[in-house]
C-alpha positions in Angstrom: 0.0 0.0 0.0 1.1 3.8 -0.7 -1.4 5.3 -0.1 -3.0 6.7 3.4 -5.6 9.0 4.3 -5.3 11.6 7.4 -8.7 13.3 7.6 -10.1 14.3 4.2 -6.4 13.9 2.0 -5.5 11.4 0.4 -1.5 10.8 0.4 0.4 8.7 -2.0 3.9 8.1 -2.2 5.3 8.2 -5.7 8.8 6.7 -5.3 11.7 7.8 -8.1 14.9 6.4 -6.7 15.8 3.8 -3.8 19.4 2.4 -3.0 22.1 3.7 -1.8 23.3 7.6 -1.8 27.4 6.8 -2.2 27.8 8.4 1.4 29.2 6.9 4.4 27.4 7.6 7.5 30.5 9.6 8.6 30.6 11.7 5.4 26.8 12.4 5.0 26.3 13.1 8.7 30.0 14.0 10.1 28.8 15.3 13.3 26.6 12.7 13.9 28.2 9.9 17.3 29.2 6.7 16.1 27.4 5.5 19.2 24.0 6.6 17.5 24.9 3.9 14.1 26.2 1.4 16.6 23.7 1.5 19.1 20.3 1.8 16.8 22.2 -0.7 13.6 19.8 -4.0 14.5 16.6 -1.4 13.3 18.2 1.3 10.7 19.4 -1.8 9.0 18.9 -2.9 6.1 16.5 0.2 5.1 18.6 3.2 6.2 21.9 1.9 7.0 23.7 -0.8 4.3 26.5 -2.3 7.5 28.3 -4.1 5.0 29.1 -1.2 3.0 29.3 1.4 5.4 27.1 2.7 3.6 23.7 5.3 3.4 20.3 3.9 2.2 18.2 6.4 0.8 14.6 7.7 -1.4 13.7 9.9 -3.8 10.3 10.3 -3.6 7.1 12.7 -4.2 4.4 13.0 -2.0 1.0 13.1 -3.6 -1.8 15.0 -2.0 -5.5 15.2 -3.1 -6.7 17.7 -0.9 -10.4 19.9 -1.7 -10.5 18.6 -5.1 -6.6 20.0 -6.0 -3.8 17.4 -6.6 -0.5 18.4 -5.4 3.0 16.9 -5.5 5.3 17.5 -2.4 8.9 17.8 -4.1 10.0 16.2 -7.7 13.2 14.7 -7.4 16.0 14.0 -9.4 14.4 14.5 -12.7 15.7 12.9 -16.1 18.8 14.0 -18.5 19.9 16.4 -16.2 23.5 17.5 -16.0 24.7 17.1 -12.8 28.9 15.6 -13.3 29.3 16.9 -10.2 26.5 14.8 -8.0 27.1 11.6 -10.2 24.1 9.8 -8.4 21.7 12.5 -10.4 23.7 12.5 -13.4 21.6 12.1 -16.3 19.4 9.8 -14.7 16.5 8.0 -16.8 14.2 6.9 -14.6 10.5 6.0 -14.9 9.1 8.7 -12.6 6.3 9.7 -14.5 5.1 5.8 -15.2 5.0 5.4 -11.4 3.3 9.1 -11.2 0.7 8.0 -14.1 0.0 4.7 -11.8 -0.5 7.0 -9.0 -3.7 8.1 -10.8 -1.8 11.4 -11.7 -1.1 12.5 -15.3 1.2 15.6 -15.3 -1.6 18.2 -16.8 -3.7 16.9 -13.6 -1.2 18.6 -11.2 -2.8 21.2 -9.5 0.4 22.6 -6.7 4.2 21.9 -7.2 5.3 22.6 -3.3 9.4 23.0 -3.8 10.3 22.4 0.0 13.6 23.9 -1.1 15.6 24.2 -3.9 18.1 21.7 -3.5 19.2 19.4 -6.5 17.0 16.2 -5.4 13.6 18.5 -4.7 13.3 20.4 -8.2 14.3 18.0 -10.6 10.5 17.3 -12.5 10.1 20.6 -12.4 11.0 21.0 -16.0 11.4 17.8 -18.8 13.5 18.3 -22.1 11.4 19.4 -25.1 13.8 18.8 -27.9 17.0 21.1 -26.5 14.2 22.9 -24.2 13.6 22.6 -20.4 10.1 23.2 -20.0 7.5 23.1 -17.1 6.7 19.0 -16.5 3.3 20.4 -15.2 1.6 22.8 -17.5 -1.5 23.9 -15.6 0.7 24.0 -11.9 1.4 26.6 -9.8 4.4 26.1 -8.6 5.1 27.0 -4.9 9.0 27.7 -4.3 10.3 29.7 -0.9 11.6 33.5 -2.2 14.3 33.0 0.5 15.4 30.0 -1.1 14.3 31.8 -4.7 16.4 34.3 -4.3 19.7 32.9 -2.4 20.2 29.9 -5.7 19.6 32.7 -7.8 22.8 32.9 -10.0 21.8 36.5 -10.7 22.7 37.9 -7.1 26.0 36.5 -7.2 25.5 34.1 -4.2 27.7 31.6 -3.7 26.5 28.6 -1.1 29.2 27.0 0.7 27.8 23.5 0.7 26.6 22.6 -2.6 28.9 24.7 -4.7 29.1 22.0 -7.4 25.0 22.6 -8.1 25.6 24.9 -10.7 22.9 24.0 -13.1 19.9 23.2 -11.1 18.5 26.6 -10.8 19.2 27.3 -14.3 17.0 24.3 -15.7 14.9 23.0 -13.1 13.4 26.8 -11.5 14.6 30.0 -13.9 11.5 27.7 -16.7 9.1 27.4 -14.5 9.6 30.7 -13.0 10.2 32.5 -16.8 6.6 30.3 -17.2 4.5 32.1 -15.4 3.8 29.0 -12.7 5.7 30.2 -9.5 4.5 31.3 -6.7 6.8 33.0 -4.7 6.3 33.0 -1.0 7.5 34.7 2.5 7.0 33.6 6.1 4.3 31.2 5.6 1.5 30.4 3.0 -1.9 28.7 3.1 -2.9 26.0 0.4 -6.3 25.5 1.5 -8.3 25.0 4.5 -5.7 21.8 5.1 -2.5 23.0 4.4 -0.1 25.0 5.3 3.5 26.1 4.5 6.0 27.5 7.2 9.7 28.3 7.0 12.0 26.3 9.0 14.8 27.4 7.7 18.7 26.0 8.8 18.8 23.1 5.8 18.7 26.3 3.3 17.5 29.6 4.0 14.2 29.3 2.9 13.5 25.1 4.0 10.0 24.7 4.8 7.3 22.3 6.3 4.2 21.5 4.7 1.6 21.3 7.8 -1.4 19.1 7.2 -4.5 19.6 9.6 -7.4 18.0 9.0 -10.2 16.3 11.2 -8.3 14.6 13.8 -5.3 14.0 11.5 -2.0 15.9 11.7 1.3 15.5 9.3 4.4 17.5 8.7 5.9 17.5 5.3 9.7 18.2 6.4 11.5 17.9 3.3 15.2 17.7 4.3 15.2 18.6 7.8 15.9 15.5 8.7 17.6 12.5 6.0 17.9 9.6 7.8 16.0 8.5 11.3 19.7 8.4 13.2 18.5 12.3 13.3 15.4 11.4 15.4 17.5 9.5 18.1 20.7 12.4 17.5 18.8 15.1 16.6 21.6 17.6 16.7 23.1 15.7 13.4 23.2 17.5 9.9 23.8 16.3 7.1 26.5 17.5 5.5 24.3 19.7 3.3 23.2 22.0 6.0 24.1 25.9 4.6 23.6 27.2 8.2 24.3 24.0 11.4 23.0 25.8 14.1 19.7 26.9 12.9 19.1 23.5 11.3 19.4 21.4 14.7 17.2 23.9 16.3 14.4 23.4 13.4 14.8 20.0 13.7 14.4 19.8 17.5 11.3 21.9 17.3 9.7 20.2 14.7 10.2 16.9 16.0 8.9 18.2 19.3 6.0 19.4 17.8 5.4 16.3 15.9 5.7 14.4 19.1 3.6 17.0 21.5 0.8 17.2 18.2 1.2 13.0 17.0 1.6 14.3 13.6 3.3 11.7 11.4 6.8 13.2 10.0 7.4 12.8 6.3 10.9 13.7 5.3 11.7 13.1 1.7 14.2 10.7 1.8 13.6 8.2 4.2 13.6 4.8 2.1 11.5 1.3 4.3 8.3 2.9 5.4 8.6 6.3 4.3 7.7 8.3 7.6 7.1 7.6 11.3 5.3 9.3 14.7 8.2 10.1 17.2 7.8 10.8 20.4 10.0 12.5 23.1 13.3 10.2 25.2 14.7 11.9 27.3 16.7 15.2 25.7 15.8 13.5 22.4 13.2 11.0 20.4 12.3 7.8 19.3 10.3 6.3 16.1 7.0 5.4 17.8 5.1 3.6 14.5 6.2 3.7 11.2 3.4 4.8 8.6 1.2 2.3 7.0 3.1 2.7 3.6 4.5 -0.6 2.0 8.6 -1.1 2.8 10.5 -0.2 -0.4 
C-alpha cells in the first residue's frame, strides 16, 4: 500500500529512486556519534543503514496530496537527463518517474500545486522535462510554490555563492529559472496557506528558505519536512546534519522543534528521503526521540 488517508487527504507516495546515496554515514552526517549507528544498527538496517558497506540507504520520492478537489506533489526529485557531473548519483538519470506518477492516478496536466520544500538538486528535478534542447515546465497547468528566500539565495543573478553545494551549478538554471520565466511560480514569504488543510511555514537552517508542509485536517496531523531530517539516526541524535546544512545551528534547532512538535501534536513526520516505510510518529526520550510507529506505507 502507498497510499493513506489523514482526515479528508489522500497521500500517496510516488517513489523515483531507492538504493544507496554513495555516502558513508561519517561523510553524510560527520557530526553525527558513532554511538548513535552502533547503538540503533539492529533497526536502521537494512532500510537506512547498508552495514556491510558502510554505507547510506536512501529515497527519492514525491508525496502526492489530493486535498479539496486540488492534486498536489510535495517535491520532484532528481528529474531525467539532467546535467549534474558533479552529483554523479543524479547525473543524467533516466528513470520512470512519471510511469510510477501515471499509476498513481496522476497525469502531469492533472497537477494542480508543485510545493518546492527547497531548492536543492534532489527537490526540483520534475520541475521541468526536455522538449527537444528545451527545459520546460513537467506540469503545464501547476502553480508552482517555491520559498523566495530559497528563490532568491540559488539565484545565479545575485552573485550568491553557497558554501555547501557549490558543485550545483545548473539546477537553478533548468529545473526553476523555466518554471519561474513560465509564469507558474508562486513566490512566498513567512508562511503560505494552500487551503483549509495545508499550510507552509519556514524552517529554515537546511537552506534559508527550508519549509514544512503542515497538514491539519479532522483529527489527522502531518508535517511534510522535506530535508530537515535525511535519515532517522536524526530522530534519536537530533543535533546531526547532514553535510548539506548551509547554516548548522539553525538547522538542529528546526529539527528539535519540529520533532517536538510532531511528538507534542502525534503528527506523522514525512521527510523526503527516508527509504522502508517512508515516515514515522516520534515521540519524546529523554533530551531526544524515538520512532513510535512507522506509517502504514508498504517497505521499499
Amino acid at each position: 500500500m502507498q497510499e493513506i488517508v489523514l482526515g479528508d487527504v489522500a497521500v500517496t507516495r510516488v517513489v523515483e529512486y531507492h538504493g544507496p546515496v554513495g555516502m558513508s554515514p561519517q561523510t553524510f552526517f560527520p557530526d553525527s556519534p558513532e554511538k548513535a549507528w552502533r547503538d540503533n544498527e539492529s533497526w536502521l538496517a537494512p532500510d537506512f543503514l547498508d552495514p556491510t558497506a558502510n554505507g547510506c540507504v536512501s529515497a527519492l520520492q514525491t508525496w502526492v496530496l489530493r486535498s479539496q478537489g486540488k492534486t498536489i506533489l510535495v517535491d520532484t526529485g532528481a528529474g531525467n537527463h539532467k546535467e549534474r557531473s558533479e552529483t554523479p548519483r543524479w547525473h543524467h538519470l533516466n528513470t520512470d518517474f512519471l510511469d510510477n506518477l501515471a499509476r498513481a492516478g496522476v497525469r502531469p496536466e492533472d497537477v494542480d500545486l508543485v510545493v518546492n520544500t527547497h531548492l536543492h538538486v534532489d527537490h526540483v528535478g520534475w520541475n521541468t522535462r526536455l522538449d527537444g534542447d528545451t527545459w520546460v515546465p513537467t506540469f503545464p497547468n501547476a502553480t508552482y510554490l517555491i520559498p523566495r528566500a530559497d528563490f532568491d539565495f540559488w539565484n545565479p543573478a545575485n552573485g550568491h555563492k553557497p558554501g555547501k553545494v557549490d558543485g550545483w551549478r545548473n539546477v537553478f538554471e533548468d529545473s526553476v529559472a523555466p518554471v519561474h520565466e513560465a509564469g507558474q511560480t508562486l513566490l512566498w514569504d513567512n508562511s503560505h496557506a494552500i487551503d483549509a488543510n495545508l499550510r507552509l511555514d519556514l524552517a529554515p537552517g537546511h537552506t534559508p528558505g527550508s519549509s514544512v508542509l503542515t497538514l491539519e485536517s479532522g483529527g489527522d496531523r502531518a508535517l511534510f519536512v522535506g530535508d530537515v531530517l535525511h535519515n532517522p539516526v536524526q530522530i534519536v541524535a537530533p543535533d546531526t546534519n547532514s553535510c548539506f546544512c548551509e547554516d548548522p545551528a539553525e538547522a538542529r534547532a528546526t529539527r528539535r522543534r519540529l520533532l517536538g512538535r510532531a511528538s507534542d501534536t502525534n503528527a506523522l513526520v514525512l521527510p523526503a528521503h527516508l527509504a522502508g516505510h517512508g515516515a514515522a510518529e516520534v515521540v519524546r526520550k529523554g533530551d531526544a526521540f524515538a520512532i513510535r510507529a512507522w506509517a502504514a506505507f508498504s517497505r521499499i
